[in-house]
PADRENZA-230063 format. One record per residue: x, y, z of N, C-alpha, C in turn; residue in one letter. Coordinates in steps of 0.1 Angstrom, whole numbers, padded with zeros to 4 digits, always signed. Atoms other than C-alpha are relative to their C-alpha. Layout:
XYZXYZXYZA
...
This chain:
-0014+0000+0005-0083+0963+0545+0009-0001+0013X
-0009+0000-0004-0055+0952+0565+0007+0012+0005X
-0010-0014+0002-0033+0980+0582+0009-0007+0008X
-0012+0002-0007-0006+0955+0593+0014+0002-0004X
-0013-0004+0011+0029+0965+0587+0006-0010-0006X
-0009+0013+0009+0048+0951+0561+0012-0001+0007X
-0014-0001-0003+0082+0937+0569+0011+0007-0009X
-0007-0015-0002+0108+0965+0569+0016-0008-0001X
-0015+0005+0003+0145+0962+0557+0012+0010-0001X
-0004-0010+0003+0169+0991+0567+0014+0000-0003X
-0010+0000+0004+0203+0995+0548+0009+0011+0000X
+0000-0014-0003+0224+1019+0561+0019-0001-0011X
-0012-0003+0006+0259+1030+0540+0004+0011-0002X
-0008-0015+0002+0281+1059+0535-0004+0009-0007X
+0004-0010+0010+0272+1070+0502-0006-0011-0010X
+0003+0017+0016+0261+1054+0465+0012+0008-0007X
-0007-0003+0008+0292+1069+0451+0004-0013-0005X
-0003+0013+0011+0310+1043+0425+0007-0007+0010X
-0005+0011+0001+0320+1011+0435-0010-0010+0009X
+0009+0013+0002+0310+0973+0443-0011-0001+0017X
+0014+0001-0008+0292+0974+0476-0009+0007+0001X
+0010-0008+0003+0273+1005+0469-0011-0004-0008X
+0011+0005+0009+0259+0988+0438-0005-0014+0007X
+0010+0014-0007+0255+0954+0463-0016+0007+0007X
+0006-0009-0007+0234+0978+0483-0015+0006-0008X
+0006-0009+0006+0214+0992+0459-0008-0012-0008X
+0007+0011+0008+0204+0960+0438-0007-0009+0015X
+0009+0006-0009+0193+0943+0471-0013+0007+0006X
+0013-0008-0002+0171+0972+0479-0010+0000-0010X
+0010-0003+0011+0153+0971+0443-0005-0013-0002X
+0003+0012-0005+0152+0932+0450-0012-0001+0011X
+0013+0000-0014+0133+0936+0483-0011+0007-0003X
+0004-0004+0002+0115+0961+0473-0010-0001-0013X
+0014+0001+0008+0098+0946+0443-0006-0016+0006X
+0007+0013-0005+0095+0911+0467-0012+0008+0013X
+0008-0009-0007+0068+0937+0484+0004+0007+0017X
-0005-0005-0012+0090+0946+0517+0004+0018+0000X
-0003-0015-0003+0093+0981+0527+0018+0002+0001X
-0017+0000+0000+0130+0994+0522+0000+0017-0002X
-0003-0014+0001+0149+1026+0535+0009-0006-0002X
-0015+0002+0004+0180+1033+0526+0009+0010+0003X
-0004-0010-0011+0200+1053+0550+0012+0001-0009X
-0012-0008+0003+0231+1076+0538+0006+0008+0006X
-0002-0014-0006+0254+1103+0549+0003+0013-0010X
-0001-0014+0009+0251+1122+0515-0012+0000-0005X
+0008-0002+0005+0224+1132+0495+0003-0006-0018X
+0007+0005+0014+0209+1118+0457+0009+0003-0009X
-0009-0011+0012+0234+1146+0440+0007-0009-0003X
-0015+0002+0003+0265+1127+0445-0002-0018-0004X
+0001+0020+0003+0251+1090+0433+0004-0001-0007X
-0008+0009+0009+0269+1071+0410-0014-0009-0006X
+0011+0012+0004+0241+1042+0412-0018+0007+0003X
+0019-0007+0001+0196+1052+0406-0003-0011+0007X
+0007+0010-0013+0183+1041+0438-0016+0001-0010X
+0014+0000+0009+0144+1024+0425-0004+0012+0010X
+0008-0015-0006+0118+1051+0432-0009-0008+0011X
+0007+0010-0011+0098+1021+0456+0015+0005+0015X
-0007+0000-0008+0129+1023+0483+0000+0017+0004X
-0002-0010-0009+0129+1051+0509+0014+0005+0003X
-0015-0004+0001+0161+1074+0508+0003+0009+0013X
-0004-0007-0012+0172+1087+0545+0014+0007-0008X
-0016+0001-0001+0204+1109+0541-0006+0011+0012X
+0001-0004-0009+0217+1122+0574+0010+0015-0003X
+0000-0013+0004+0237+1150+0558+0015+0005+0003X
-0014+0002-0009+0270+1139+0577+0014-0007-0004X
-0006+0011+0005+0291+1122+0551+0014+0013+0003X
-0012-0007+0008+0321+1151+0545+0004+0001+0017X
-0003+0000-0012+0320+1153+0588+0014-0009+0003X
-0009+0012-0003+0354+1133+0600+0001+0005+0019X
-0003+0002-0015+0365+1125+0638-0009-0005+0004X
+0010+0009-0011+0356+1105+0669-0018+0008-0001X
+0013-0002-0004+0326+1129+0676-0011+0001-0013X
+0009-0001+0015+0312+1131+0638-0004-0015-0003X
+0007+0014+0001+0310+1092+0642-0011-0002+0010X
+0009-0004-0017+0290+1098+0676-0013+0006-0011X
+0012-0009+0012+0263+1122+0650-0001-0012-0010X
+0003+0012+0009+0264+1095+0625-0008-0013+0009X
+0007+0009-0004+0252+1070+0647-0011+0002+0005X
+0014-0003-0003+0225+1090+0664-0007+0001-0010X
+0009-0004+0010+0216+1100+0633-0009-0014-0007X
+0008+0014+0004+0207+1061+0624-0007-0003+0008X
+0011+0003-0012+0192+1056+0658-0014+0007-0001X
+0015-0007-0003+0166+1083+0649-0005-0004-0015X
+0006+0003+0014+0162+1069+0614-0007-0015+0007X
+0004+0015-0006+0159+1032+0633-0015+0002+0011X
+0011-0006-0006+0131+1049+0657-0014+0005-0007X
+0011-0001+0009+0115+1064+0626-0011-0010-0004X
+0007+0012+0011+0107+1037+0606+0002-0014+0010X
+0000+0010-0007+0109+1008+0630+0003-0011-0008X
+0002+0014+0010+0125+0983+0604+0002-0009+0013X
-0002+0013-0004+0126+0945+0613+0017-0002+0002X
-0015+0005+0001+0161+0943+0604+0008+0009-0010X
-0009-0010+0007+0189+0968+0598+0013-0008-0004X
-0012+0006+0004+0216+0956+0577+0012+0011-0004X
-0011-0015+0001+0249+0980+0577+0010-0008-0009X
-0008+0006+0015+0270+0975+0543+0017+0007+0005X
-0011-0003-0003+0309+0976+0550+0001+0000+0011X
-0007-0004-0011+0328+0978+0582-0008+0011+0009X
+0005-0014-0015+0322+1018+0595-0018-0005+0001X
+0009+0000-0002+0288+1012+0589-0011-0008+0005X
+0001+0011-0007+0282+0983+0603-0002+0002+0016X
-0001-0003-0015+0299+0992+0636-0007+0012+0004X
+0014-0010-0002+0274+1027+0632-0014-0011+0004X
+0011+0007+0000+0244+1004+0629-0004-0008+0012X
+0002+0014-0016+0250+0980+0659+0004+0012+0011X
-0002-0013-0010+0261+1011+0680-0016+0010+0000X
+0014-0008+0000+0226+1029+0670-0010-0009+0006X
+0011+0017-0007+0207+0997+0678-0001-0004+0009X
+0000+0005-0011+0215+0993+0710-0011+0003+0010X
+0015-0001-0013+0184+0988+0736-0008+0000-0010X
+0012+0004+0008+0164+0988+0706-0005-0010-0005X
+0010+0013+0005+0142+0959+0689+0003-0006-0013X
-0004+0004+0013+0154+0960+0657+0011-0008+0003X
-0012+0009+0002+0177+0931+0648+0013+0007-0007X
-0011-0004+0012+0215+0945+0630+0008-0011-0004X
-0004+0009+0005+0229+0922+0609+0017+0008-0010X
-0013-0006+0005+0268+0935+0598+0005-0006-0009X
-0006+0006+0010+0286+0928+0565+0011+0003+0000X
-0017+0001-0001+0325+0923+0557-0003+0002-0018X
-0001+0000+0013+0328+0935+0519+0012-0003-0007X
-0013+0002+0000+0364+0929+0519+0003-0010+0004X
-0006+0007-0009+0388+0904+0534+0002+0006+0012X
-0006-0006-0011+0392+0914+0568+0015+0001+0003X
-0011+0002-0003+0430+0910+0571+0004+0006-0010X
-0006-0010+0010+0435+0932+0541-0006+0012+0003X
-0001-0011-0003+0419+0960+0554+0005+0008+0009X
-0010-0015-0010+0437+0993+0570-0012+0005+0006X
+0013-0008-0007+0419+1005+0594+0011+0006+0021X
-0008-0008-0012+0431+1026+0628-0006-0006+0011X
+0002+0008-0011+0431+1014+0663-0015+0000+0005X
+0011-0007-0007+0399+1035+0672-0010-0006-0006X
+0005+0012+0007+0383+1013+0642-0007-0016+0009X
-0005+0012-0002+0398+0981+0649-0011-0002+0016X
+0004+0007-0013+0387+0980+0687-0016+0004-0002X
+0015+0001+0002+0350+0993+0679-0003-0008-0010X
+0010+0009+0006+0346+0965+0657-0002-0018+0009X
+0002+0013-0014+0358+0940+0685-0009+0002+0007X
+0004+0000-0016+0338+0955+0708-0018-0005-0010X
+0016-0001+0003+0301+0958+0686+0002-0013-0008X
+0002+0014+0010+0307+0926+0660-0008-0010+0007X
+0006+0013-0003+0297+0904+0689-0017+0004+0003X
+0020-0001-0003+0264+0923+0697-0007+0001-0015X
+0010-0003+0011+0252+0921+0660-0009-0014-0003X
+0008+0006+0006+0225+0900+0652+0009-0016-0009X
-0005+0011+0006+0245+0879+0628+0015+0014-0008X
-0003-0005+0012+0274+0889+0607+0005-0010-0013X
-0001+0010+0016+0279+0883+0571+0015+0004-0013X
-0008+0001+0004+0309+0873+0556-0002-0002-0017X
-0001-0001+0016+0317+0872+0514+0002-0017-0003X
-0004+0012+0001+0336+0836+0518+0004-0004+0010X
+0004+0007-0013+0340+0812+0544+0016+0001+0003X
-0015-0006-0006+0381+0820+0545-0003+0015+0010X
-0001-0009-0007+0370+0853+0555-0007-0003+0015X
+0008+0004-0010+0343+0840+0579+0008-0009+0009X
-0009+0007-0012+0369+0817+0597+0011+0012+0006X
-0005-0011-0010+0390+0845+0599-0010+0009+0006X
+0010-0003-0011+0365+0864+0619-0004-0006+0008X
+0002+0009-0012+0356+0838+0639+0014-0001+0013X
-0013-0002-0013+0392+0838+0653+0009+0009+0007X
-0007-0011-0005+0402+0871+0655-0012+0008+0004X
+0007-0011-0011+0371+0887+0670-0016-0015+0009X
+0010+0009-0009+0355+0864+0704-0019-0001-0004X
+0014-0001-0004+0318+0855+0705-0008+0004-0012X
+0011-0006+0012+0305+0865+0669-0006-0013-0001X
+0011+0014+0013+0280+0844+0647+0000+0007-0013X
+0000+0000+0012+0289+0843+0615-0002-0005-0012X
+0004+0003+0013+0273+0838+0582+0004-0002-0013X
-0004-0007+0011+0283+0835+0546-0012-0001-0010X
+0009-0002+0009+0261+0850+0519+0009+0012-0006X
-0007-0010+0011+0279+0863+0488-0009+0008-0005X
+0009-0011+0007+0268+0889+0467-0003-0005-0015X
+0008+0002+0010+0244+0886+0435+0009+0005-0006X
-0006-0004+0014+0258+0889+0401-0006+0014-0005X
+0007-0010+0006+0244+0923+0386-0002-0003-0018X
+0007+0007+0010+0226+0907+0356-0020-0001-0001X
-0006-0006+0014+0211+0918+0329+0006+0011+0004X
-0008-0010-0002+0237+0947+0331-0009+0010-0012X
+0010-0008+0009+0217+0978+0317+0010+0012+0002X
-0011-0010-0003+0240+1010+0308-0008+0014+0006X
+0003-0012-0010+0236+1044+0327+0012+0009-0008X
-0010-0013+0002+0256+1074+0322+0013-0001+0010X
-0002-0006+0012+0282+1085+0318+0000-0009-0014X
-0004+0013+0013+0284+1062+0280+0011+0014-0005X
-0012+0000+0007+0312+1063+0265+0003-0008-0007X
+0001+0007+0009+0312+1051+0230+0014-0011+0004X
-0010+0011-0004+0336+1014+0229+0013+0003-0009X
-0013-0005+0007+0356+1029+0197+0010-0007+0000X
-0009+0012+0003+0372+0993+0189+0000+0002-0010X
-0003+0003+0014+0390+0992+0160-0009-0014-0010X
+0012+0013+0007+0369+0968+0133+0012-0016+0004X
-0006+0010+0004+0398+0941+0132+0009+0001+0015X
-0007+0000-0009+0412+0949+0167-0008-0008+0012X
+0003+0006-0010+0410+0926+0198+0001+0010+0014X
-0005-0007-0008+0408+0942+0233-0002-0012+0016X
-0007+0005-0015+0423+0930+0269-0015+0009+0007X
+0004-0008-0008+0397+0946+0295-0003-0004+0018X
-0001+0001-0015+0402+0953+0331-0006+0014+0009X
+0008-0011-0006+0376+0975+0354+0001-0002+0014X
-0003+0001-0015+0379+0988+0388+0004+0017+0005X
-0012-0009-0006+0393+1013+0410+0010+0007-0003X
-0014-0002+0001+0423+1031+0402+0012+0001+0006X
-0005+0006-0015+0437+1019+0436+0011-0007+0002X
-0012+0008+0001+0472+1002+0445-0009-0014+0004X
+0004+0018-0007+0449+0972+0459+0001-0004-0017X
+0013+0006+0010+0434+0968+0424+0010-0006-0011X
-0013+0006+0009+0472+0958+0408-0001+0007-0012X
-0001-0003+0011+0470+0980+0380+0015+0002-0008X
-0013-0006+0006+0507+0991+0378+0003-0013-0002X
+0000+0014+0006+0512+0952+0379-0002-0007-0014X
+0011+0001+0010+0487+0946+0351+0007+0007-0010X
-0010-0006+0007+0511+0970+0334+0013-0007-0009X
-0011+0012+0003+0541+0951+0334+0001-0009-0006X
+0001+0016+0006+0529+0924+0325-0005+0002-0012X
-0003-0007+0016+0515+0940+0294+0011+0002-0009X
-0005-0003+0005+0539+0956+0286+0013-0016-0008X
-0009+0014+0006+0561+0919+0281-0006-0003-0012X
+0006+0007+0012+0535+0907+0255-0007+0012-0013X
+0011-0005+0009+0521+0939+0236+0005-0003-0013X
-0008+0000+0009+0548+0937+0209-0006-0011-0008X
+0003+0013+0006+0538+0904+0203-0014-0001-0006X
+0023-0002+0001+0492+0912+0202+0003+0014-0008X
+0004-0015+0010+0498+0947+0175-0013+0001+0001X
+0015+0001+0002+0460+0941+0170-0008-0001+0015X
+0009+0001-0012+0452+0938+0206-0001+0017+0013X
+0000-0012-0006+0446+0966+0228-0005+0000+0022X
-0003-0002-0017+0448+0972+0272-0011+0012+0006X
+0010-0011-0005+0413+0993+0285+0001-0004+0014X
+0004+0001-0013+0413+1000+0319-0013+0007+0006X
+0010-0009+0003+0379+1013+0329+0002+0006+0017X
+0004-0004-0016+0376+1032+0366+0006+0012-0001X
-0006-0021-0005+0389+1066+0385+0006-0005+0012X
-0009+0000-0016+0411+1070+0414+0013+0011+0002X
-0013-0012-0008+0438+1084+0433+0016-0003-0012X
-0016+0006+0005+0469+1063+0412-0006+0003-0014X
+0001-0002+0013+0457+1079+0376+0008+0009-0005X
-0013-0009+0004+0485+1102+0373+0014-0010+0002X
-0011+0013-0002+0507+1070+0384+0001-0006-0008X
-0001+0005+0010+0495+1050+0359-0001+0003-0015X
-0002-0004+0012+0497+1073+0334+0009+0004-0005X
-0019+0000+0003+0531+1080+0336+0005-0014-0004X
+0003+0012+0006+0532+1044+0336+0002-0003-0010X
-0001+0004+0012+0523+1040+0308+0006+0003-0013X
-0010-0008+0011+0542+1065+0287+0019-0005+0004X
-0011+0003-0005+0571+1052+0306+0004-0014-0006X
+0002+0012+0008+0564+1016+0289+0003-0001-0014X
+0002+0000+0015+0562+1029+0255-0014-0005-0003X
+0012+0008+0003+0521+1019+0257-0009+0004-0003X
+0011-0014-0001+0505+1052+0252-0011-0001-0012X
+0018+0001+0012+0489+1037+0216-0006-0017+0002X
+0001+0018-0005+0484+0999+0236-0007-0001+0009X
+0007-0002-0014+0466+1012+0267-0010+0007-0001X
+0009-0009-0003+0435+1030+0274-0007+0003+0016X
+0006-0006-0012+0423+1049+0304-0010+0008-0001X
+0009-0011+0001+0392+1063+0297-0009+0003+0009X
+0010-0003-0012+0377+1067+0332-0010-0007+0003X
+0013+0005-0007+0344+1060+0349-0008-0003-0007X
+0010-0002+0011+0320+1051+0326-0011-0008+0002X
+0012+0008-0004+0282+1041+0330-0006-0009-0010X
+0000+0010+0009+0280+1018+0301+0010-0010-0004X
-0010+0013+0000+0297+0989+0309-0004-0011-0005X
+0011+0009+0014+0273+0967+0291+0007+0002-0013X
-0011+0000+0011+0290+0980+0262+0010-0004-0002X
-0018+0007-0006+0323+0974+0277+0003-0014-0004X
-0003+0013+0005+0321+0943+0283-0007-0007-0014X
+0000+0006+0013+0307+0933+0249+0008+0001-0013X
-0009-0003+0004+0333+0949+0235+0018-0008-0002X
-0013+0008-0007+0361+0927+0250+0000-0013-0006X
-0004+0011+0005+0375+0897+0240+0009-0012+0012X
-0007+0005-0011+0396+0889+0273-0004+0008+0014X
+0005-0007-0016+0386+0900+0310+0013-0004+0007X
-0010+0008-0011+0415+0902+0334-0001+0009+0016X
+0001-0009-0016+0415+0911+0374+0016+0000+0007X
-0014+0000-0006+0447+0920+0387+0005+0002+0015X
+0003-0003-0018+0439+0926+0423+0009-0004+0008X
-0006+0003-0010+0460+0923+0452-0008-0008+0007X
+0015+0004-0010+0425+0913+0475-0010-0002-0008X
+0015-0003+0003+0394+0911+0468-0007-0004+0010X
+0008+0008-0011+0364+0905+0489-0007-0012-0011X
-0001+0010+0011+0347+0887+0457-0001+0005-0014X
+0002-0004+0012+0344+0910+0427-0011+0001-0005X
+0012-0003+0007+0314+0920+0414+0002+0003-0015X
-0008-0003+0015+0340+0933+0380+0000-0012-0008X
+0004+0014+0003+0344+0896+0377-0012-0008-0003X
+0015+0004+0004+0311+0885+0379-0006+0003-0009X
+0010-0010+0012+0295+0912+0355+0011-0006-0014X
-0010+0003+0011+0326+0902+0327-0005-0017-0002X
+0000+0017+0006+0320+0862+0328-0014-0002+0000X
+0017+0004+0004+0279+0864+0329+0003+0009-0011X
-0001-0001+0015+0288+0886+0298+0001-0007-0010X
-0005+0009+0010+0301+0859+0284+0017+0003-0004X
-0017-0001-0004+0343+0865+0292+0006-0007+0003X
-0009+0010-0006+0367+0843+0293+0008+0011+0011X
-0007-0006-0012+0384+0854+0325+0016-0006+0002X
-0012+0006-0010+0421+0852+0340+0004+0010+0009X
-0001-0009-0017+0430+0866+0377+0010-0006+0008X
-0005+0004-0014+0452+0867+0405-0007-0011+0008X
+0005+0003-0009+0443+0842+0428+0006+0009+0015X
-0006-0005-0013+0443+0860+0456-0009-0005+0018X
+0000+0010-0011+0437+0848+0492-0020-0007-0002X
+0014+0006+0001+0396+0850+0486-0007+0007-0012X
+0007-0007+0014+0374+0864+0456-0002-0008-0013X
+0003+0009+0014+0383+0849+0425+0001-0009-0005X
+0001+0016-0001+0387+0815+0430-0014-0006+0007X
+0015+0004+0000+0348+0815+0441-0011-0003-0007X
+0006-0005+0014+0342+0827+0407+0001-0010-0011X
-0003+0009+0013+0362+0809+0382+0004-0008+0003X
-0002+0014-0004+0365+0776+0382+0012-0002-0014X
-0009-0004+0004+0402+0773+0372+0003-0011-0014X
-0005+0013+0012+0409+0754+0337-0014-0006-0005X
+0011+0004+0006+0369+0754+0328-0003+0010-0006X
+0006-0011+0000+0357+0788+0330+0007+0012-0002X
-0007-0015+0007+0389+0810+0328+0011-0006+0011X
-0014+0008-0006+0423+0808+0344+0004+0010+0017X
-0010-0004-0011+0440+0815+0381+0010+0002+0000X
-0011-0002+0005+0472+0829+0379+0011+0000+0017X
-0008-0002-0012+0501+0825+0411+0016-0001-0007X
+0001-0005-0012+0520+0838+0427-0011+0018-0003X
+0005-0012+0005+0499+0869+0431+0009+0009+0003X
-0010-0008+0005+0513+0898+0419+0014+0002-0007X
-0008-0001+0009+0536+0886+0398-0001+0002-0014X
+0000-0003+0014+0538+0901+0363+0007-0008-0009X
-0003+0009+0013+0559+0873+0346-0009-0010+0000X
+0013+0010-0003+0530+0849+0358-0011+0003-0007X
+0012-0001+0006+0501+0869+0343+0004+0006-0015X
-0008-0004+0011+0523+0878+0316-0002-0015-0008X
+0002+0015+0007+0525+0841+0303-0015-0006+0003X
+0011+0009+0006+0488+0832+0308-0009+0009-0004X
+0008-0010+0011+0475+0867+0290+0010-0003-0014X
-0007+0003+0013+0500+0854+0264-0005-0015-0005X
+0005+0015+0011+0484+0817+0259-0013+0004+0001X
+0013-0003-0003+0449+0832+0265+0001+0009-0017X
-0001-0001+0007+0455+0859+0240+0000-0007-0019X
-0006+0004+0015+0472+0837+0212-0011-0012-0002X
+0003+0007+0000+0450+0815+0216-0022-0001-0002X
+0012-0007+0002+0409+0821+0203-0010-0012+0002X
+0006+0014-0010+0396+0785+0209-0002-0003+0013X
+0004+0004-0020+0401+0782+0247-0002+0015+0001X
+0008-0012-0004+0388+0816+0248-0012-0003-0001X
+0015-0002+0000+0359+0807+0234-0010-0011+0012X
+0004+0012-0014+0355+0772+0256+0000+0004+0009X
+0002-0008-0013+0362+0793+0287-0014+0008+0002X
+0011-0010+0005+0337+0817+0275-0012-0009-0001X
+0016+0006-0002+0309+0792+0270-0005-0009+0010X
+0005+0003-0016+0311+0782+0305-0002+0011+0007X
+0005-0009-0006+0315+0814+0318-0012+0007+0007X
+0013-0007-0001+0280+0825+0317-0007-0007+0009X
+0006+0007-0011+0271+0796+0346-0002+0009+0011X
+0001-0006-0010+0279+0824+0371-0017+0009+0001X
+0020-0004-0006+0238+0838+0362-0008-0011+0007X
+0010+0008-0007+0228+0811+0377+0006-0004+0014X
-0007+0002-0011+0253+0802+0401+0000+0014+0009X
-0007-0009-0006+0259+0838+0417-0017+0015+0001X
+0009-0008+0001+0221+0847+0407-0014+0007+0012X
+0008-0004-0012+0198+0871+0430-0011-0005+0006X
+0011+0013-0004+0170+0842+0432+0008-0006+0013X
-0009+0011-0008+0200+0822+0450+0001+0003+0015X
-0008-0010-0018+0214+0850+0474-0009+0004+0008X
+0012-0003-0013+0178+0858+0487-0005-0012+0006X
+0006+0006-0012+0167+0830+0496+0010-0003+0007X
-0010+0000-0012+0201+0827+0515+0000+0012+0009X
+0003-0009-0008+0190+0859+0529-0013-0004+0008X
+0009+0001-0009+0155+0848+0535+0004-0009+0015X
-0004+0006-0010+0172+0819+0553+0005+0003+0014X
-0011-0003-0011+0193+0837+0575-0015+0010+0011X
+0011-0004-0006+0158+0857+0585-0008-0007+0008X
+0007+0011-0004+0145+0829+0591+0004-0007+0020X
-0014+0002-0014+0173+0818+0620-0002+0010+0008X
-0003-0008-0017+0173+0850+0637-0016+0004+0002X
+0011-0003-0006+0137+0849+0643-0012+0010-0002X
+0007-0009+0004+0124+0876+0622-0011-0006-0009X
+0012+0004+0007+0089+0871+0609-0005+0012-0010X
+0003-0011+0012+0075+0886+0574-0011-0001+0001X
C-alpha cells in the first residue's frame, strides 16, 4: 500500500456563521473532499455557532480566537494558522475574504505552502481601517495568486495594489439547494403571488430602497406580496419602515431561515436590491430555481448573472426606487415574460456550475506549480 500523501487543501475563515462566502467555503471543501483531497478547514470559532454542516470527510481546526479584537489578537490569529499550516502541511492554503487572507499570507511566511487570497466583495466598496488597508498592500503581493470574483474587480486590484497576480474564478452556484434548519413553513396564500428578496439585513443590501419602491406599486399587486428573508443590524429600521409605508399586511420579514429551497419555490419574482455586490450567490440560487430575476446593476455582481432582456432584467441608476419601481411593475403585471425569463434562467446550473469553477481551480493549481 502506498503511504504517499494525498494533496492537501487548507481553508482558513473567520467563522461559518450565515452568509455567502462562508457557504462558498464550505461547498468547496465538500467538493474537494469528495474529489479524494484531504481538506482542513480552519476557524476562529467553534461547530456551536455554524450556520452552514461542514461534510464529516473535511477536518475542522478552530483556533478559539474569533470574539478576540485588536492589533495583537490578529498577531494570535495568525500564529494560530501558522501552527495549523505546520500541522497539517497542506499544498495550498486558500484564505476566504480580506482579514483572512492577509492572516494566511502573514502565517505562511518562510513556509512551503503556497497562499492563494480571495476578494469576496468589490474591493472599492469595502470599509476597512488604515491598519487593514496597508496590511493588505503590504501581503497581497507575496500571495501565491490572488482571486478575484470579476475581472472589474481584478483590474481594480491590479491598479491599486503594485506587483500582485491576479486571477478570476467566480463562485459555484449552490445547486441542488437542499433545506436545513431553521424551516419555516412558505404560508402563501393559494391565489397569492409573492415578490422575494434574500440577504442580509445590511444598508449595503438596499432594502429600505427595495421598500420604496414597493411601496409605489403594492396598491396596484393586492394579490401580491414583499418577503424579505435574512437578519441583521437594520431590522428595527426596516420595520418601522414598513409600518411607516402602510405595508405591514404587504411585507414580510420572517428572518433567517434554513429552507430556502422552499423559498424560492415559493416565489414568483426574485429581486436584488444591492448597493454592491461581489457576485451574489442569493441570485444564483433564485434563477437556477427557475426565477425570473430583476436587480440593480451595480458596478460588479449581477450583470455576470443575468443576461439583461433574456434571463431577467438590470435596473439603472442604482439605487433608485422609481427605476425598480417601474420594472417590478412591468415584471409583476406581466406573467408571460416572467415565464420566458424564467425558462432561461436555469442556464446559470450550468453556466456558474461546480464542474466549471474546479476545473478553473484545478487550472489555477496547475500555474502555480502545485502537484496532486
Amino acid at each position: 500500500m502506498s503511504n504517499q500523501k494525498k494533496f492537501s487543501i487548507m481553508l482558513v475563515i473567520p467563522s461559518l456563521h450565515g452568509g455567502g462566502a462562508e457557504r462558498v467555503a464550505v461547498s468547496l471543501a465538500e467538493h474537494w473532499s469528495y474529489q479524494g483531497y484531504d481538506v482542513i478547514l480552519v476557524t476562529h470559532t467553534d461547530k456551536s455557532s455554524d450556520v452552514y454542516e461542514l461534510n464529516k470527510l473535511v477536518t475542522r481546526v478552530s483556533t478559539g480566537l474569533f470574539s478576540q479584537t485588536g492589533v495583537f489578537s490578529h498577531l494570535k490569529k495568525a500564529l494560530a494558522i501558522r501552527k495549523a499550516i505546520r500541522q497539517y502541511r497542506p499544498d495550498v492554503v486558500v484564505g476566504i475574504m480580506m482579514s483572512s487572507s492577509v492572516l494566511s499570507i502573514l502565517a505562511g511566511l518562510g513556509l512551503p505552502t503556497k497562499v492563494i487570497a480571495t476578494e469576496h466583495a468589490h474591493p472599492p466598496s469595502q470599509k476597512m481601517s488604515s491598519f487593514w488597508y496597508k496590511l493588505r498592500q503590504w501581503t497581497y503581493p507575496k500571495a501565491a495568486r490572488v482571486l478575484a470574483l470579476t475581472e472589474m474587480s481584478a483590474d481594480w486590484l491590479r491598479d491599486h495594489i503594485p506587483h500582485i497576480k491576479v486571477s478570476v474564478i467566480q463562485n459555484a452556484v449552490n445547486w441542488p439547494l437542499t433545506n436545513t434548519e431553521p424551516m419555516l413553513p412558505t404560508q402563501k396564500p393559494l391565489q397569492g403571488k409573492r415578490l422575494l428578496a434574500v440577504g442580509r439585513l445590511h444598508q449595503e443590501k438596499g432594502f429600505d430602497i427595495l421598500l420604496n419602491a414597493y411601496a409605489k406599486i403594492a396598491e396596484k399587486y393586492p394579490h401580491w406580496q414583499l418577503v424579505i428573508l435574512g437578519e441583521g443590524a437594520e431590522r428595527t429600521s426596516l420595520t418601522k419602515q414598513v409600518e411607516h409605508l402602510s405595508l405591514h399586511d404587504k411585507v414580510l420579514l420572517p428572518g433567517r431561515v434554513g429552507n430556502l429551497k422552499d423559498w424560492y419555490e415559493s416565489a414568483d419574482l426574485f429581486v436584488l436590491s444591492s448597493h454592491n455586490e461581489g457576485l451574489s450567490n442569493s441570485l444564483q440560487e433564485a434563477m437556477a430555481s427557475g426565477l425570473c430575476a430583476v436587480s440593480f446593476d451595480c458596478d460588479t455582481g449581477p450583470r455576470e448573472i443575468i443576461r439583461d432582456g433574456i434571463d431577467g432584467v438590470l435596473v439603472r441608476p442604482v439605487a433608485d426606487a422609481e427605476a425598480m419601481a417601474k420594472q417590478l411593475d412591468n415584471l409583476m403585471g406581466n406573467e408571460s415574460l416572467r415565464r420566458s425569463y424564467a425558462s432561461q434562467a436555469t442556464s446559470v446550473r450550468e453556466r456558474f456550475s461546480m464542474q466549471k469553477i474546479s476545473q478553473d481551480w484545478e487550472k489555477l493549481f496547475s500555474e502555480l506549480g502545485i502537484k496532486k
